[in-house]
N, C-alpha and C positions, 0 to 999 in steps of 0.2 A: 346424754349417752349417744355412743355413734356407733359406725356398724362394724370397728374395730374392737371396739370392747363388746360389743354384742357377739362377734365371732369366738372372741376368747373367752365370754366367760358360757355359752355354748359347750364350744372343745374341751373346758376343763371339767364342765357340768358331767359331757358325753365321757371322758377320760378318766375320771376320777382321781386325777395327781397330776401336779402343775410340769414335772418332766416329761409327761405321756404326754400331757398335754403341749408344751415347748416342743419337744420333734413332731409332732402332726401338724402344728402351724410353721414348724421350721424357722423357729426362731429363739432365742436365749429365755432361761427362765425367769432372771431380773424383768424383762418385758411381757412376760403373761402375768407375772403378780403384781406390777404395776398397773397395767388396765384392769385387773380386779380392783383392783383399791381404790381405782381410782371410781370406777363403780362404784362402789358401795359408798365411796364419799361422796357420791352424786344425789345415792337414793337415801344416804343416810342411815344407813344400817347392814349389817355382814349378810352377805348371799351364800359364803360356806361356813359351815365346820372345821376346822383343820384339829387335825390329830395325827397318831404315829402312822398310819396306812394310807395316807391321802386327805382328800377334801371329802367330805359329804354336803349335799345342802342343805342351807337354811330352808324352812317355812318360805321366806323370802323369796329364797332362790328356788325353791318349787313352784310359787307362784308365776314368777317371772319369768323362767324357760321356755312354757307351750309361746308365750307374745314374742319371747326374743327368737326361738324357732322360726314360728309364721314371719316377723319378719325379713329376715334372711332370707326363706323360702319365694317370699314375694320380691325380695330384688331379683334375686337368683330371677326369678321369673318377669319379670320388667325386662331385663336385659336380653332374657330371650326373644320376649316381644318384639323389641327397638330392632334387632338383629335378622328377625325373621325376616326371608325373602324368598323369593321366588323359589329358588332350588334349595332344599331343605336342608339347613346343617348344623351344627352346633349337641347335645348329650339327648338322650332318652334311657331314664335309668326306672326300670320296670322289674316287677316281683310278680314268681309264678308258685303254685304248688308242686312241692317235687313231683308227683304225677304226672302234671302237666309241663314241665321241665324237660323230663324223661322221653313223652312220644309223644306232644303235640307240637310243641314249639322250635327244634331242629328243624322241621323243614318250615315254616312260616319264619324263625329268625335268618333262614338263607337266602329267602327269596326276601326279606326286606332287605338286609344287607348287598346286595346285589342290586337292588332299585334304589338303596339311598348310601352307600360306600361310604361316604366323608360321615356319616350321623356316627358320634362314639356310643355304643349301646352296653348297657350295663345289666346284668339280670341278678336276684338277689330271691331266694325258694324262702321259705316258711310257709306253715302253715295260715289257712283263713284269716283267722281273726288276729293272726299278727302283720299281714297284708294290710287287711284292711285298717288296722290303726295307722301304719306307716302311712297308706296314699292320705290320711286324715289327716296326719302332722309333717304333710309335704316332704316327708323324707324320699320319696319314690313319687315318680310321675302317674303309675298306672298300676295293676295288677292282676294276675289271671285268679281267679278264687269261686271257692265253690256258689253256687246260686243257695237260694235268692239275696240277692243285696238289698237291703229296706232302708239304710240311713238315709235321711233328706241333704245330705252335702253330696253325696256321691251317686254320680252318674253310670251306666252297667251297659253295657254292651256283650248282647251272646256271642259266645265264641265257640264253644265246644258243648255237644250232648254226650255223655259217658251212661254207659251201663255199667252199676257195680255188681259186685259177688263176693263171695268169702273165699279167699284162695287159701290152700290148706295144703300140709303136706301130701306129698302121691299118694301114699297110703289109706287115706280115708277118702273111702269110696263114697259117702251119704252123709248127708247132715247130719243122721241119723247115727251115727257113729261119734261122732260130738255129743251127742246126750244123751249115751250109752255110758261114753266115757267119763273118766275121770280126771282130776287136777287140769283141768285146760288152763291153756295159758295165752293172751291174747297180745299181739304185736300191732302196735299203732307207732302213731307219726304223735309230737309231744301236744301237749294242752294248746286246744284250741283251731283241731283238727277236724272237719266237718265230717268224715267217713269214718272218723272216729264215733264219732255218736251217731251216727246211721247201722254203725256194727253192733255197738251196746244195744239199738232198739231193733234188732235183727235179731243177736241173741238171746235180749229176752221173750221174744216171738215165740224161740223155739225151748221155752222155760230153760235158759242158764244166763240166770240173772248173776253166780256168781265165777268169779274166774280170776287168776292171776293176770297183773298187766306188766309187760316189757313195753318201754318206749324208744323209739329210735329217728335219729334223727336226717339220716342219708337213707334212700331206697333201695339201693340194694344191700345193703347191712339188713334191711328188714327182710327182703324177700329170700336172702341167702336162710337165714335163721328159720325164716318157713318151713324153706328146702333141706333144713337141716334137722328139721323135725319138733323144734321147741314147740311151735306153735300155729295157730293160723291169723289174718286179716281180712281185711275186706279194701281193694282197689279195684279200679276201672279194669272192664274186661282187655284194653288193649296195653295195660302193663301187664298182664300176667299173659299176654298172646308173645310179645316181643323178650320178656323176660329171661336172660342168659341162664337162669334157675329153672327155666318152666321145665326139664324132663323130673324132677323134684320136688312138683307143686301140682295143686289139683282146683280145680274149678267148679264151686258151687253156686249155684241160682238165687238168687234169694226174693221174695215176696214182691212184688210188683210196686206196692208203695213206696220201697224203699232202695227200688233198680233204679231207676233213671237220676241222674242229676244235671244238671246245667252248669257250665263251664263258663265264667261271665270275666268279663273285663272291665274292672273299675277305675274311675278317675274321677277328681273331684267337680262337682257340677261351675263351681265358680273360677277351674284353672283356666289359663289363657292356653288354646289351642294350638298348639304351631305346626306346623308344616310338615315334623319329623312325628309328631304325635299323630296326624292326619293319614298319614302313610300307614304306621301299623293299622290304625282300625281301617283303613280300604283292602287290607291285607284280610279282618276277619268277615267281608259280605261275603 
């Protein structure tokens, strides 16, 4: 196998159909179903499915993805090696939590850009634990996500202290007005959201273990809906200070165990360091 059949059958894995797949590597579809084939007559058995709506994988070709990923991944990163020089240039493509998207990373991504200009930088939001899968299967160099990071591949670096709270429409003045009330209904960011489950053990603190959930996926679609009265959350005190919704929104404290969190920057312990990677983290002492 080589790292042209390894790229396409990749693309088509990621694609899920051999035309999606043919315009992303920009080339005809007789040549992406030829390097499949010719795969699987290498390894001796089908890597897809094919049916009326695309490909699905094989067992096969589940297995074989994460090694054909990582490899890719480690040329892609060989070449940045060989390449690395003195003055820092070449991709940096890094994933933040829309929180931290929002109001930490504007001025820290201006002032890298400014000190390293030629670096192309890429940003890409989700939530935690889809961050940190990504920087795991090398799809992203770095990531800002919430603390603590425990995996043994990946390496953390502090970045940001946040204080959170439950931001709630204007209207309710007390917590206490939440478990008076009735039908609450609770607005998060989708599965696998760290403040997400800081809020669940927040509100059961204050006995409403039950409640309706909206999930959303951009921050201000969430904090508008705040401000519009559906519901409340819980974000760092300084999205709801900056918040184009805050005359709409209100500001509750919540229990000290579960105020603070750490704002950490991960990357994998075994990636090769380069130059443009070096710059952001001098960016967060």
């Amino acid at each position: 196998m080589d790292l042209i059949e390894l790229t396409t059958f990749a693309t088509v894995a990621r694609a899920g159909a051999i035309t999606a797949a043919a315009r992303e590597l920009n080339t005809v579809q007789s040549n992406v179903t030829g390097r499949i084939r010719s795969l699987e007559d290498e390894l001796g058995l089908p890597l897809f499915d094919r049916h009326s709506r695309g490909m699905a994988l094989t067992g096969a070709g589940r297995r074989l993805l994460p090694y054909a990923e990582r490899v890719l991944a480690l040329v892609k990163e060989a070449g940045t090696a060989a390449r690395d020089e003195e003055q820092a240039q070449g991709s940096l493509q890094i994933g933040a939590m829309e929180t931290t998207a929002a109001v930490r990373l504007p001025a820290l991504l201006a002032a890298y850009h400014k000190a390293h200009p030629q670096i192309r930088l890429s940003l890409r939001t989700g939530p935690t634990a889809e961050l940190s899968e990504a920087v795991l299967r090398r799809e992203i160099d770095g990531a800002f996500v919430a603390g603590p990071s425990e995996h043994p591949d990946l390496v953390a670096t502090p970045a940001f202290t946040e204080e959170l709270g439950i931001i709630a429409p204007a209207a309710v003045e007390t917590l206490g007005d939440l478990a008076r009330g009735s039908g609450l209904t609770v607005l998060t960011f989708r599965l696998g959201c760290s403040y997400r489950q800081r809020l669940e053990q927040a509100l059961a603190g204050l006995g409403l273990p039950s409640y309706a959930r909206l999930e959303f996926g951009t921050l201000d679609g969430l904090l508008g809906c705040v401000a519009a009265g559906i519901g409340i959350t819980l974000l760092p005190r300084a999205v709801f200070e900056r918040s184009a919704s805050r005359d709409g929104l209100s500001w509750h404290a919540i229990p000290k165990a579960e105020r603070l969190v750490h704002t950490l920057f991960i990357r994998r312990r075994d990636a090769y360091e380069s130059r443009a990677m070096s710059g952001l983290l001098a960016g967060l002492g």
